[in-house]
C-alpha positions as CSV (number, residue, x, y, z in Angstrom):
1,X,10.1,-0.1,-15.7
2,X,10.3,-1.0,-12.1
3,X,12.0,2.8,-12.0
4,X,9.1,4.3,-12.1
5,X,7.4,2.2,-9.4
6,X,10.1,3.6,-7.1
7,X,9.9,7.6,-7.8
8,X,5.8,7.0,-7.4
9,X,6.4,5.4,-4.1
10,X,9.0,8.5,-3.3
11,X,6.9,10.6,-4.6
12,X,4.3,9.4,-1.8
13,X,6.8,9.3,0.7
14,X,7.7,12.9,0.4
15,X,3.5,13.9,0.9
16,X,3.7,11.8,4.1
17,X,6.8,14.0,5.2
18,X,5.3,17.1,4.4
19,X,1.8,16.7,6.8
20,X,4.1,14.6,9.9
21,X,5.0,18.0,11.0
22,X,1.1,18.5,11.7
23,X,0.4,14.9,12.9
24,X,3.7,15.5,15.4
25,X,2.6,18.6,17.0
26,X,-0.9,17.8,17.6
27,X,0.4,14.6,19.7
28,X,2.7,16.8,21.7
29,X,-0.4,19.1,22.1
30,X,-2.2,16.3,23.7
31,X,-4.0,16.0,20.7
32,X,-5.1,19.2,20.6
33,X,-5.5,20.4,16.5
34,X,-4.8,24.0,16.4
35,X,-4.5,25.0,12.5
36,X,-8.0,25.1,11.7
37,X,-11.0,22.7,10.1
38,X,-9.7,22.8,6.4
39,X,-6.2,21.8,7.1
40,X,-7.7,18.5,9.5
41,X,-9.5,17.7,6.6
42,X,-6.7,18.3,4.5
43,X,-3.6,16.7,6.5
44,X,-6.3,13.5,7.3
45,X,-6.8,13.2,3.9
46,X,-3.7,13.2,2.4
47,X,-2.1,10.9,4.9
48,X,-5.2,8.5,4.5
49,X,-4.7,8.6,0.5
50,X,-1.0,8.5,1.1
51,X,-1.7,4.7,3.1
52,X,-3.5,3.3,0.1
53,X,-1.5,4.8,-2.4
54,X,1.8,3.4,-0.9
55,X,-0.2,-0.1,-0.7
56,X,-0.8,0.1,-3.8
57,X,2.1,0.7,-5.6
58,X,4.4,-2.0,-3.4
59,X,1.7,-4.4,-4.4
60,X,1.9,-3.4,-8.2
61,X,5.4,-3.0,-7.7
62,X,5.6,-6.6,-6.6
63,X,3.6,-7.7,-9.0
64,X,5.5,-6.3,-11.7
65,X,8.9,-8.6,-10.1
66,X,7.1,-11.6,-10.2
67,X,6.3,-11.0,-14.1
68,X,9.4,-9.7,-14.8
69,X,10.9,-13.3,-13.6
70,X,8.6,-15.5,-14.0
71,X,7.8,-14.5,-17.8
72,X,10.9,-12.2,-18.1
73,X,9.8,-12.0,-22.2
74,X,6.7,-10.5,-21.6
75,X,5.5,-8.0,-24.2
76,X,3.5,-5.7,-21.4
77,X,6.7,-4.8,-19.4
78,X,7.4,-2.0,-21.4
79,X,7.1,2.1,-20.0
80,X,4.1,2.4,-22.0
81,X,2.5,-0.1,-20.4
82,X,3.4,0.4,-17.0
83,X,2.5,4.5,-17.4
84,X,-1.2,2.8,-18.4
C-alpha cells in the first residue's frame, strides 16, 4: 500500500525537476524571467502545487505507518482504500 505513496511522491518529484531548469536560469539571470507570462504562471504554479502536494503525501504517507503498526489488522489498509 505504502508503494503507491512512494511513486506519487516520485511522481511529484519528477514535475519539480522538470520546471528547476526555469527556476535556475532566471537566478543566474539576476532574476530576470525571460520565457514569457504564461510559462511564469505556469512554472509558479506547478512548483507551488508541487510544495503542497509533496506535504501532503509524506504526511498521509506517515499516517498510513503509524496505522499500519499501531493497528497492523486494520481492514482500510488495502489498495482500494488507499487509491480512495
Amino acid at each position: 500500500v505504502s508503494d503507491i505513496y512512494v511513486l506519487n511522491l516520485a511522481i511529484a518529484d519528477m514535475l519539480f525537476l522538470l520546471v528547476m531548469p526555469f527556476n535556475i536560469h532566471q537566478l543566474v539571470r539576476d532574476r530576470q524571467w525571460v520565457f514569457g507570462n504564461f510559462m511564469c504562471k505556469s512554472v509558479v504554479v506547478v512548483d507551488v502545487s508541487n510544495q503542497f502536494t509533496t506535504v501532503g503525501i509524506v504526511t498521509v504517507l506517515c499516517i498510513d505507518r503509524y496505522i499500519a503498526i499501531v493497528h497492523p489488522s486494520s481492514e482500510k489498509r488495502t489498495v482500494q482504500w488507499t487509491i480512495i
